[in-house]
C-alpha positions as CSV (number, residue, x, y, z in Angstrom):
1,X,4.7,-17.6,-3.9
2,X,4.0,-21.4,-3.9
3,X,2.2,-21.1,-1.3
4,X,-0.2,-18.3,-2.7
5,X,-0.5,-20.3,-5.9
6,X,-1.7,-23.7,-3.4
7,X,-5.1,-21.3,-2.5
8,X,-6.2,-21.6,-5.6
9,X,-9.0,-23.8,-6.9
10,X,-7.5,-25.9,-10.2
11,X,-9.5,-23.9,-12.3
12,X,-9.4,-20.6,-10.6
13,X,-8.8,-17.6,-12.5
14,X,-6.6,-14.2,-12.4
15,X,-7.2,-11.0,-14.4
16,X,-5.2,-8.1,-14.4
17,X,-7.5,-5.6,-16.1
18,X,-4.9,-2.4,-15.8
19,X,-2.1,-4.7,-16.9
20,X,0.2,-2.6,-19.5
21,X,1.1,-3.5,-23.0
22,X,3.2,-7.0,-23.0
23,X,1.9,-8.0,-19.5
24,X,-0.8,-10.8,-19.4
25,X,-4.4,-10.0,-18.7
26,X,-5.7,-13.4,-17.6
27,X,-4.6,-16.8,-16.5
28,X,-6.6,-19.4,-16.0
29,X,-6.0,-22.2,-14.0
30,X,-3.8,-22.9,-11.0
31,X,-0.8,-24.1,-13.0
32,X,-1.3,-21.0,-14.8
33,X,-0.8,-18.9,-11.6
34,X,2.1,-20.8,-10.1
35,X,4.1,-20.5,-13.4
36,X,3.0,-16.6,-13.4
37,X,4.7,-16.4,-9.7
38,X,7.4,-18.7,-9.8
39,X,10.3,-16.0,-10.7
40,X,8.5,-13.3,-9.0
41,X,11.3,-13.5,-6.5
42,X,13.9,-13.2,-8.8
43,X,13.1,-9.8,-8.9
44,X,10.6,-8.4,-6.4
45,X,11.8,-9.3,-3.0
46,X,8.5,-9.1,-1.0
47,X,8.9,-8.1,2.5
48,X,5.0,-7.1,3.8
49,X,1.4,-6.0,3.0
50,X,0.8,-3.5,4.9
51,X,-1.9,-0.9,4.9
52,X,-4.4,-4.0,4.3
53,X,-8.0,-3.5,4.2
54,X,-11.0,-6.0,3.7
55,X,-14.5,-5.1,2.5
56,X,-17.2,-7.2,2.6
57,X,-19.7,-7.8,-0.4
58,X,-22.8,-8.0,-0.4
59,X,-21.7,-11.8,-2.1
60,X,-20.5,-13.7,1.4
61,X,-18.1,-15.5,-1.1
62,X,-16.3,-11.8,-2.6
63,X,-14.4,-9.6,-0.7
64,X,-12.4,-6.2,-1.9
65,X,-9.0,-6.5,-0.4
66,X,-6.9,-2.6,-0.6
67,X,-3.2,-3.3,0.6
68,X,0.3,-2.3,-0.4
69,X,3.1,-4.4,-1.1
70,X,6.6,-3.4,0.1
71,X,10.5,-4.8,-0.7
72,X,13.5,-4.6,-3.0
73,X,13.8,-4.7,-6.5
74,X,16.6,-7.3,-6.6
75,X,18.8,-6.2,-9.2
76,X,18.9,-2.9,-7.7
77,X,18.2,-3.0,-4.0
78,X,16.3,-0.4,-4.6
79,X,12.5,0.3,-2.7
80,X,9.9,-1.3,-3.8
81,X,5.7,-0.3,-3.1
82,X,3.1,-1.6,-5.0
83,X,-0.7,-0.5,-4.5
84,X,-3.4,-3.4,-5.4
85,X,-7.2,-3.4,-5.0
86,X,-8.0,-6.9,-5.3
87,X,-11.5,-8.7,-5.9
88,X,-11.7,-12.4,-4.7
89,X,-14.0,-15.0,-4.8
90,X,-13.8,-18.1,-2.7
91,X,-15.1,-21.5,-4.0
92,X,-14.9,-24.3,-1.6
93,X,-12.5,-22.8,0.4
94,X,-10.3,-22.0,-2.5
95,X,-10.0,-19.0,-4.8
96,X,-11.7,-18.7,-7.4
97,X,-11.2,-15.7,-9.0
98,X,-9.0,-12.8,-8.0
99,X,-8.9,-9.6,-9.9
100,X,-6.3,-7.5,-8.8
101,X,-6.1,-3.7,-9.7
102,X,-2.1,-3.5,-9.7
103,X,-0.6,-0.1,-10.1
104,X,1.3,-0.4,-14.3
105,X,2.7,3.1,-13.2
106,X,5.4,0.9,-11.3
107,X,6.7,-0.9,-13.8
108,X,7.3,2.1,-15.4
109,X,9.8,3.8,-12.9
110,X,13.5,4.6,-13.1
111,X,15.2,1.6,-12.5
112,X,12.2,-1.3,-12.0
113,X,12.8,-4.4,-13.5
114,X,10.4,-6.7,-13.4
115,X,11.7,-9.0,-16.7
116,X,10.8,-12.2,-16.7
117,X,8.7,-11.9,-13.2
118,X,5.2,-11.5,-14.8
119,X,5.5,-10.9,-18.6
């Protein structure tokens, strides 16, 4: 996750528009980001992305990114999948902006805990 949170530009920012009640909408800045990630795997071990596509815009700078996140809840061992459509812009090589699309209906199944990991 510190590695994700090194693409960004200082003052890059990430929304979460379909972000549930509680969760944050927006940060803004790369400190912002890393301190959003840093217990993320505390809770969400994060194996792959798989099913990953990229669609060009009509911006050379935006893409569309579809993919699907797969692990273990860890404080149940229990399956994880996440679907995201993410929109990112790239500034000087580093991101700029991402809106990412995350499923909220996760968060709300039997046994996911996500505490702590992006609240």
């Amino acid at each position: 996750m510190s590695a994700f949170a090194g693409l960004w530009a200082e003052d890059g920012v990430m929304e979460f528009p379909f972000a549930p009640d509680g969760w944050p909408r927006r940060l803004e800045g790369r400190e912002a980001v890393a301190a959003y990630l840093r217990h993320y795997p505390d809770h969400i071990d994060l194996h792959d992305f798989t099913d990953v596509r990229i669609h060009e815009t009509t911006d050379p700078q935006t893409v569309v990114a579809e993919l699907r996140g797969e692990g273990r809840l860890v404080a149940t061992g229990a399956p994880f999948a996440m679907t995201y459509v993410q929109v990112l812009t790239v500034r000087d090589g580093r991101i700029a902006s991402c809106r990412d699309y995350w499923n909220p209906l996760g968060v709300q199944e039997p046994g996911a805990d996500f505490t702590g990991s992006a609240r």
